[in-house]
MARZA-33835 format. One line per field, with one value per residue (C-alpha): z, x, y; residue number from 1. Coordinates in Angstrom, 2 decimals. Each point is the difference from the previous one (the first is absolute). Layout:
! MARZA-33835
c3 <- c(Z,...)
c1 <- c(X,...)
c2 <- c(Y,...)
k <- c(NUM,...)
This chain:
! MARZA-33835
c3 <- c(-40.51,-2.98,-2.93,-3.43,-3.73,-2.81,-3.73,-1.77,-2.51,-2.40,0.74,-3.30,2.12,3.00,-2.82,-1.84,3.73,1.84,-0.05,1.32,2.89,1.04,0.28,1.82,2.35,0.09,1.00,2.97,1.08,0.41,1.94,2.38,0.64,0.52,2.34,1.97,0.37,1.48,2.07,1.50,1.39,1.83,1.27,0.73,2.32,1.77,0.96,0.79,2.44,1.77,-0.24,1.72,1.57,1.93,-2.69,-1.75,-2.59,-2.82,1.27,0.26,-3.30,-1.69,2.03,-0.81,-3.96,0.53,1.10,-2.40,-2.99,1.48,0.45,-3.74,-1.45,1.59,-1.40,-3.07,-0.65,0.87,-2.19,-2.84,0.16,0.58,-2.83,-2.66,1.40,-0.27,-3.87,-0.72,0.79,-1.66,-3.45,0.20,0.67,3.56,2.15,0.58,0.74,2.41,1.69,3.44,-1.41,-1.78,2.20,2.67,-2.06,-0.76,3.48,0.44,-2.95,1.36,3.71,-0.75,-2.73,2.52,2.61,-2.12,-0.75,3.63,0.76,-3.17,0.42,4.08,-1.97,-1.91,3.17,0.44,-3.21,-1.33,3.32,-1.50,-3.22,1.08,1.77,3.67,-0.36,2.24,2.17,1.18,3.73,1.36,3.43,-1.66,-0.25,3.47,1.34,-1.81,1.36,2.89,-0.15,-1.28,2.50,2.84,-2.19,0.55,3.67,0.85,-2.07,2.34,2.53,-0.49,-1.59,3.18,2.23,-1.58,0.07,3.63,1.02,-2.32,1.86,3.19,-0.57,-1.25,2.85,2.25,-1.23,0.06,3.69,0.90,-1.72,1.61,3.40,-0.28,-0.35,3.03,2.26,-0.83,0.36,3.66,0.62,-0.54,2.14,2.83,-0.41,0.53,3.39,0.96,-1.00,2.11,3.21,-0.78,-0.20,1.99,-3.86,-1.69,-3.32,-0.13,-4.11,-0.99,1.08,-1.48,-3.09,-0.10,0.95,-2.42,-2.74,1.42,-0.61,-3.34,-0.73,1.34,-1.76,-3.12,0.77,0.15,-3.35,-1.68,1.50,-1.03,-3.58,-0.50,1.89,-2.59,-2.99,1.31,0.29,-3.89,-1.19,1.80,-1.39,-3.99,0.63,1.24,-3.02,-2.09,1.61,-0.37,-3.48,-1.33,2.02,-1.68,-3.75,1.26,0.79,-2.84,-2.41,2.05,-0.69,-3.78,-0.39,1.58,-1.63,-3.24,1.14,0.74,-2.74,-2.05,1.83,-0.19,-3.88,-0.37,2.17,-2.34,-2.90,1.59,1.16,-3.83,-1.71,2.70,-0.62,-3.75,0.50,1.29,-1.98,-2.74,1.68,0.97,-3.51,-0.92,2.46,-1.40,-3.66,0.65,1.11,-3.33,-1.77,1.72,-1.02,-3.21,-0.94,2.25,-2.59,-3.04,1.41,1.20,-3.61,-2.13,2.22,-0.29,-4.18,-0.15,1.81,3.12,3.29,3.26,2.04,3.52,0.69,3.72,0.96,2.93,2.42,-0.22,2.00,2.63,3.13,-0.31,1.00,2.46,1.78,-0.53,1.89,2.79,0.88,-0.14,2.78,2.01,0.13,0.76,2.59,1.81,-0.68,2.12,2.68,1.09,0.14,2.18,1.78,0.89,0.82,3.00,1.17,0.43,1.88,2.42,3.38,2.16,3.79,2.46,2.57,3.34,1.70,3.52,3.37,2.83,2.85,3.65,3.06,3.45,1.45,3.43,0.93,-2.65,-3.69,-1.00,-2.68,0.04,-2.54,-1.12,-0.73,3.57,1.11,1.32,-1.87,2.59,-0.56,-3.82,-0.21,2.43,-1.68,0.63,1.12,2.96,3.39,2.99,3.71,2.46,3.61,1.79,3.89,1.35,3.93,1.49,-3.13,-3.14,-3.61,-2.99,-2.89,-3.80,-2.10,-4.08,-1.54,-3.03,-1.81,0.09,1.66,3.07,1.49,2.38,0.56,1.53,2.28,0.99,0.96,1.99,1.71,1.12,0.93,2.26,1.61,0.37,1.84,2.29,1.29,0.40,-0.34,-1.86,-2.82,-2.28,0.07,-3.52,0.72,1.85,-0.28,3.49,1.43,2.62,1.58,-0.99,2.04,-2.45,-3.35,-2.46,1.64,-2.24,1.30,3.35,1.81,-0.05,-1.54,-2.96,-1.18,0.08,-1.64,-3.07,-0.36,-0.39,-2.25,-2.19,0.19,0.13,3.29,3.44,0.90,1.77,2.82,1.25,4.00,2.35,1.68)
c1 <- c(21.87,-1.92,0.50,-0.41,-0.15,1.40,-1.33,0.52,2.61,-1.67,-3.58,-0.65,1.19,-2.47,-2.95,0.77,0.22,-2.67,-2.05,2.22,1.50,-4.27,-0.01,3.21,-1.51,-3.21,1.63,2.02,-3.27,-1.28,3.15,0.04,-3.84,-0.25,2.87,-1.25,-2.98,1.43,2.83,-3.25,-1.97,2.85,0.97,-2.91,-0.71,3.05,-0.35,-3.74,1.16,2.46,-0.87,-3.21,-0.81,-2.42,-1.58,-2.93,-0.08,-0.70,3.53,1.75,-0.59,0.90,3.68,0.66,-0.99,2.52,2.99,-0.66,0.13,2.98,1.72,-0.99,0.80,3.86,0.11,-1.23,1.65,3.22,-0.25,-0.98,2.46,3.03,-1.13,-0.27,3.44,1.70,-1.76,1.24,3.30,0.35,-1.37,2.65,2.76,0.73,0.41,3.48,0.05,-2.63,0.96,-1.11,-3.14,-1.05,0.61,-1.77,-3.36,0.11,0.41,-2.90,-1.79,0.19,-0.69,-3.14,-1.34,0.75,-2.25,-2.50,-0.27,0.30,-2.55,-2.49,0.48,-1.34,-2.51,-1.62,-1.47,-2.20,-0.99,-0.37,-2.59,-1.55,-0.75,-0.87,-3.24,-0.24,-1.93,-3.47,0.87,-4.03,-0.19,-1.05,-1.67,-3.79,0.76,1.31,-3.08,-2.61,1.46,-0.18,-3.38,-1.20,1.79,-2.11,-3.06,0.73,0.65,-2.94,-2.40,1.35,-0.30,-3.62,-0.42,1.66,-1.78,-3.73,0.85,1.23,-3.61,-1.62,1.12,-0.11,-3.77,-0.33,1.48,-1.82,-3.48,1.35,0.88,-3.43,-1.70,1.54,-0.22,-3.55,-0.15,2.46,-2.53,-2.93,1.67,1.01,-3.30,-1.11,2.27,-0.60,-4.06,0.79,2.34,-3.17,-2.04,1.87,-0.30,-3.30,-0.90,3.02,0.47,3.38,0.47,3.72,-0.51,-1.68,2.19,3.07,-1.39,-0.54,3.62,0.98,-1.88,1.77,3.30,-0.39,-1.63,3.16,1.84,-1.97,0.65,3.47,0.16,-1.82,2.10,2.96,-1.21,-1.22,3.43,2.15,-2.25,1.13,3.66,-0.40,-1.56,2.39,3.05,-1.62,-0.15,3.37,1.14,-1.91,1.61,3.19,-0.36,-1.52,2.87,3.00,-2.01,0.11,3.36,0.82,-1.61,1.87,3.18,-0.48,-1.02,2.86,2.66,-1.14,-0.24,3.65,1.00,-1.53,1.96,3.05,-0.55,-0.85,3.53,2.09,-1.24,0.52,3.22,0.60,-1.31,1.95,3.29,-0.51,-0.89,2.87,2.46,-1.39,0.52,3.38,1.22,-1.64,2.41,2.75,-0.98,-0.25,3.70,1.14,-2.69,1.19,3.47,-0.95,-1.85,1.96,3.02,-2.12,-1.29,4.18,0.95,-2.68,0.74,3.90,-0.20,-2.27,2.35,-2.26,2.32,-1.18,2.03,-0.14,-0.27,0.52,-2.20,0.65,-1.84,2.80,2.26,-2.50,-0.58,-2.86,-3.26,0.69,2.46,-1.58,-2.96,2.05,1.90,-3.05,-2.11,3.54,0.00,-3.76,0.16,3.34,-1.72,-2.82,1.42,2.46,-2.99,-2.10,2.96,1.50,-3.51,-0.69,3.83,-0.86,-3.17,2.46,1.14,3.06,-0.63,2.10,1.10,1.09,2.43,-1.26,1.43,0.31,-1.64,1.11,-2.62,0.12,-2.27,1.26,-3.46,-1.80,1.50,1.83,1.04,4.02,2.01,3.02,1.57,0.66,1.90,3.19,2.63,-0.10,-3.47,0.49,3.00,-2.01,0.49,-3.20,2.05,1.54,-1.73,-0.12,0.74,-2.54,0.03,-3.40,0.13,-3.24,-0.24,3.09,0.01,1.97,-0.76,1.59,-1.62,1.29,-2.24,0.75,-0.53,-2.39,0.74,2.92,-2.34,-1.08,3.23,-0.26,-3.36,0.64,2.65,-2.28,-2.93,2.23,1.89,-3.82,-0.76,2.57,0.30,-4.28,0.08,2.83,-1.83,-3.33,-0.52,-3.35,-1.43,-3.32,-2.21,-0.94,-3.77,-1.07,3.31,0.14,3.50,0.90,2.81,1.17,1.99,1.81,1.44,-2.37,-3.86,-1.52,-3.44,-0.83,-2.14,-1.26,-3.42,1.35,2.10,-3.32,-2.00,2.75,-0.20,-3.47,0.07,2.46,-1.50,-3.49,-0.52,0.59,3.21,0.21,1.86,2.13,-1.21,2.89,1.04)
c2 <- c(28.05,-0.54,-3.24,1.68,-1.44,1.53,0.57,-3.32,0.06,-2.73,0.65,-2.12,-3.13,0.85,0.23,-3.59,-1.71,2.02,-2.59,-2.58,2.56,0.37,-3.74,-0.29,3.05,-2.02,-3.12,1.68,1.28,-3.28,-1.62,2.42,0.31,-3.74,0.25,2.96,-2.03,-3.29,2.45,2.33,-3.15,-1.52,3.63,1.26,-3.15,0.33,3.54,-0.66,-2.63,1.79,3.84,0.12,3.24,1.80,1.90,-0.30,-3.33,2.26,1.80,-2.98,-1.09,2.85,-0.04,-3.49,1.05,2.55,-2.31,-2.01,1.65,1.82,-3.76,-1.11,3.66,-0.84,-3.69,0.69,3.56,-0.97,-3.23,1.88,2.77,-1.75,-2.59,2.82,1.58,-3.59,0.11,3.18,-0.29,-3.55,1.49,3.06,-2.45,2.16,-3.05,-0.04,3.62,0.14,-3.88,0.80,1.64,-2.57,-2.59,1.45,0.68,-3.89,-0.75,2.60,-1.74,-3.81,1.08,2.17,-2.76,-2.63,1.40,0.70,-3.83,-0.93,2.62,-1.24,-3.81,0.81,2.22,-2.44,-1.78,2.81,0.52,-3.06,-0.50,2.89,-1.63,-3.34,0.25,-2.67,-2.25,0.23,-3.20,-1.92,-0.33,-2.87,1.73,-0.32,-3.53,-0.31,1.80,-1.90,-2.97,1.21,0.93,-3.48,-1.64,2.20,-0.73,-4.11,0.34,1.96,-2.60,-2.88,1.86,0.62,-3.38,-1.66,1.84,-1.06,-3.56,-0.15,2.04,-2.15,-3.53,1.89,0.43,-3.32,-1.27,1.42,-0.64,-3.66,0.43,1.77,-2.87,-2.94,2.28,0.24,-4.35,-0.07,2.37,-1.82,-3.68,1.44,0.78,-3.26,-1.04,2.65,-1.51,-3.95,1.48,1.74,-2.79,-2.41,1.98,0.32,-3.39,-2.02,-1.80,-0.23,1.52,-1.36,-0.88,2.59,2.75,-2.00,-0.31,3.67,0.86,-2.27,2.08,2.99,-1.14,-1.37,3.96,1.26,-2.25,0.63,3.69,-0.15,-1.52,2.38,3.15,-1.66,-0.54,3.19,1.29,-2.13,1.00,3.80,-0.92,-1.98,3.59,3.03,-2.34,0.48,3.19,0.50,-2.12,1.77,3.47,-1.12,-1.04,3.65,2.00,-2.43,0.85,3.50,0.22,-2.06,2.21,2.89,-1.48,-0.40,3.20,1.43,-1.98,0.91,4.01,-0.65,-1.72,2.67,2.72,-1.75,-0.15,3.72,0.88,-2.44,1.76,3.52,-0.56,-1.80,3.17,2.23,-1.68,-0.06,3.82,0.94,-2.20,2.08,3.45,-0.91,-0.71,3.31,1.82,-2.24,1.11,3.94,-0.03,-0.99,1.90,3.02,-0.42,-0.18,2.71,2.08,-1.29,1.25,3.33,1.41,-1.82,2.21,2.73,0.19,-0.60,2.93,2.03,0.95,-0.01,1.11,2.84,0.84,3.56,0.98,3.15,2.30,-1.81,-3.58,2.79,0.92,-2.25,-2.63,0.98,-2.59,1.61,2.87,-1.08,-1.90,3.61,1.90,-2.63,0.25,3.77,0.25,-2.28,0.87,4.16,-1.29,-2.03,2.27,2.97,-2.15,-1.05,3.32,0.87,-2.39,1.10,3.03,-1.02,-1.52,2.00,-0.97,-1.10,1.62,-2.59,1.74,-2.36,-1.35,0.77,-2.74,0.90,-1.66,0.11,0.09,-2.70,0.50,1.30,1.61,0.11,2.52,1.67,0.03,1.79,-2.16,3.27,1.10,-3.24,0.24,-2.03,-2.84,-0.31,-0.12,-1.85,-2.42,-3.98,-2.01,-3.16,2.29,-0.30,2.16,-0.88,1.31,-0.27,0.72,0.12,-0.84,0.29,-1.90,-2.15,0.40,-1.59,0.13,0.08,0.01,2.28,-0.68,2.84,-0.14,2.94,2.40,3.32,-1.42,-0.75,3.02,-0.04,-3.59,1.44,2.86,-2.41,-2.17,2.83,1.52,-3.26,-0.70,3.38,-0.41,-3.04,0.65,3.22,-1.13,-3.91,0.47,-1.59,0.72,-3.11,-1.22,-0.43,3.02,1.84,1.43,0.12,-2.24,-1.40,-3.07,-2.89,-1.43,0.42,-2.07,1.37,1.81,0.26,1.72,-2.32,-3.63,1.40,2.35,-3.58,-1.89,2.86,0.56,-3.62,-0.38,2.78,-1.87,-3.30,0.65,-1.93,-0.35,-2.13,-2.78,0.08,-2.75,-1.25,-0.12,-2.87)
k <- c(1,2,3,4,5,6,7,8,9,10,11,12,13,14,15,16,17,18,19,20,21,22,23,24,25,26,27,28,29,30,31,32,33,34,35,36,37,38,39,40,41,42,43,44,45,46,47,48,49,50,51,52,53,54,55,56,57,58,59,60,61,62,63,64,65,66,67,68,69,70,71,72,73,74,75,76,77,78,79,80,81,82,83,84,85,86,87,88,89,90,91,92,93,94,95,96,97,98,99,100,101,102,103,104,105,106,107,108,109,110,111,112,113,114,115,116,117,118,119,120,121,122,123,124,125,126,127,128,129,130,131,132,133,134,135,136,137,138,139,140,141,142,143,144,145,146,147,148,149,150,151,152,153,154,155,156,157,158,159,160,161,162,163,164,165,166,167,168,169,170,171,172,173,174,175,176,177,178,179,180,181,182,183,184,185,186,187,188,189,190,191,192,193,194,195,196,197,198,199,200,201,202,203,204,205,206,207,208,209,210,211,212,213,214,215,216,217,218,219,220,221,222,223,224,225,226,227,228,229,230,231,232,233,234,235,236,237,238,239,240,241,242,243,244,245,246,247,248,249,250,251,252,253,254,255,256,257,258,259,260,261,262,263,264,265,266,267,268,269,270,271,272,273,274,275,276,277,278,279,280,281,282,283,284,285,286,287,288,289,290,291,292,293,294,295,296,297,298,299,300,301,302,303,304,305,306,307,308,309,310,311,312,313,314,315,316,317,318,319,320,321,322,323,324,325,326,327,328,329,330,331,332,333,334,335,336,337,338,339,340,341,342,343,344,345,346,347,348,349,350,351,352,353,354,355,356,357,358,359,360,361,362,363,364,365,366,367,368,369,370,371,372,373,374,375,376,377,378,379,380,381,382,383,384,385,386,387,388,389,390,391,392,393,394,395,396,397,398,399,400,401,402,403,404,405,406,407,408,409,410,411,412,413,414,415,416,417,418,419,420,421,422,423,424,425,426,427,428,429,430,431,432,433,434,435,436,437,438,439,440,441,442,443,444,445,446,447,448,449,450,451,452,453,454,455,456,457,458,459,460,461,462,463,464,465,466,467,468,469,470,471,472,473,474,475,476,477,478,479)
């Protein structure tokens, strides 16, 4: 399907407003570039937001390029083309004829041009940030860490400070100590000499020595007035210098604090006028969006009007390929017949692979276990036998000696019914004879008294129960 233009009929028309039809063309050029551009920000955002992948960045990039100029190429073709249709068919005075036509391009028409506001006013965020450069906001962290720093510096000078003037008292206190020590020793001395004295000579020195201990106390005396001066005269010093500390850390963090408040007042002035010059930005670039609209309309107007008083119409002329299915479909069909072409191959190919398993059905087998198993053939059963119902039970008598027992024998499967009968018949035509019995420990025969020994003497019992047990029994001592 191809549009074409005819010859124009009054070319003289299209040479006396050429100029004006380039300036209409020029101004639709404009209105829809500065739309694009608002429309391709905001779009290509989105789909950068929500169509990461895990290609390459460079790859990703490129798709989201891709979707959006296909998104803006639909807006923006659509607008266009319904707008000149609506145009065209206002100038020819063919609205009432084609009604539903019309009316849906101007639907068309005020849907497309109504996104493309929407999508340009969200737009102009991102562009307008784009334009207005951010302000470089001061950070007040050197600050913070100078203070920091002086405030170290001013404890570790009292620190040092404090410490010299305690070791210088200390020093002064003890030379002040040695002194008055060295009076003390040599006033006891004295003393020590008149006690010596008065042994010495029987005389009494009684005045003497209290006039010496009265010189030592008024040295200790003296002595503990000069420690305590020197001691208060420390304690007058440290507390300057702690007042003195005190005062250069508050100028610090005074200084600090100024500082700081005008860094922050200074970034809070830069913001205001960012976010002042942002919204004034894009107040601007959304009456520019607001402007192209009608400018579009307009020149649109001019270029159908020149067009349809020169004559020039455009004619759609529908080529072979309108009547041939879409490359679309075309492409859908021919994945569907590759794929179905090479499933079924690979299918059929593994089917064949597969061989079937010949089950052979199992046969129950019945055994003998009378003494030794054996193999019995369920085929060769009478019909009593296999007609046999495992809830039925079978009366036995077994004569043993003079006595008789009877015994009930339940029958646990349907094929050794007879056997049963057999063993008891042998066993009661075997013990009427001969009375004998096989011991179950050595297995010798041997005639038993009475109906429930089993062993043969006192000695094979003992040994079969130590071989059970593991240990000799313990016999119970008769009374």
């Amino acid at each position: 399907m191809q549009i074409i233009k005819n010859a124009p009929k009054k070319p003289e028309i299209l040479q006396r407003d050429g100029q004006i039809l380039k300036a209409a063309k020029t101004g639709i050029i404009l209105a829809v570039s500065w739309s694009i551009y608002t429309e391709y920000n905001f779009i290509n955002s989105i789909a950068a937001q929500n169509l990461d992948t895990f290609l390459p960045p460079a790859v990703d990039a490129f798709i989201h390029f891709l979707i959006t100029l296909f998104a803006i190429s639909i807006i923006e073709g659509t607008g266009l083309t319904m707008l000149a249709y609506f145009i065209d068919n206002y100038l020819n005075k063919t609205l009432r004829t084609n009604f539903i036509n019309c009316i849906g391009a101007g639907l068309l028409v005020l849907l497309s041009y109504s996104f493309t506001v929407g999508v340009s006013f969200y737009g102009v965020q991102t562009v307008s940030k784009k334009w207005v450069e951010a302000p470089t906001l001061s950070s007040t962290s050197i600050i913070d860490s100078l203070a920091k720093k002086e405030k170290q510096d001013i404890q570790r000078t009292f620190s040092s400070d404090s410490l010299l003037i305690a070791v210088n008292y200390n020093n002064q206190i003890e030379a002040i100590k040695n002194e008055y020590k060295a009076k003390i020793d040599k006033l006891k001395r004295s003393i020590s000499n008149y006690k010596r004295k008065e042994q010495r000579t029987g005389q009494s020195y009684f005045s003497a020595r209290n006039y010496l201990q009265g010189k030592i106390e008024n040295l200790k005396s003296e002595q503990a007035q000069s420690i305590g001066a020197l001691q208060a005269a420390a304690g007058a010093e440290l507390k300057d210098l702690i007042e003195t500390r005190r005062t250069a850390a508050n100028n610090t963090r005074t200084k600090a604090q100024d500082k700081t408040k005008q860094i922050d007042n200074s970034n809070t002035e830069k913001q205001n006028n960012y976010k002042s010059e942002l919204s004034s930005t894009v107040l601007k670039m959304k009456y520019g969006v607001l402007f192209s609209l009608p400018l579009l309309l307009f020149c649109m107007v001019i270029i159908r009007n020149i067009y349809f008083k020169a004559g020039v119409t455009e004619k759609v002329q529908i080529d072979d390929y309108f009547y041939r299915d879409s490359i679309l479909n075309k492409t859908r069909n021919l994945i569907r017949v590759k794929w179905l072409s090479f499933a079924h191959h690979h299918l059929d190919k593994q089917y064949l692979k597969l061989k079937e398993i010949e089950h052979t059905p199992r046969v129950n087998k019945v055994f003998d276990r009378s003494e030794i198993t054996q193999y019995v053939n369920p085929y060769q059963l009478n019909d009593n036998q296999q007609n046999f119902k495992s809830d039925d039970t079978i009366s036995a008598v077994v004569a043993i000696g003079d006595d008789t027992k009877k015994e009930r024998y339940k029958a646990t499967a349907p094929a050794v019914t007879g056997l049963y009968d057999n063993r008891i018949e042998q066993e009661q035509r075997n013990d009427t004879q001969t009375n004998l019995r096989s011991c179950r420990h050595c297995k010798n025969d041997y005639k038993y008294n009475h109906n429930k020994q089993i062993y043969c003497s006192q000695s094979c019992r003992k040994a079969a129960w130590k071989a059970k047990n593991g240990r000799e029994p313990m016999m119970k001592k008769k009374k």
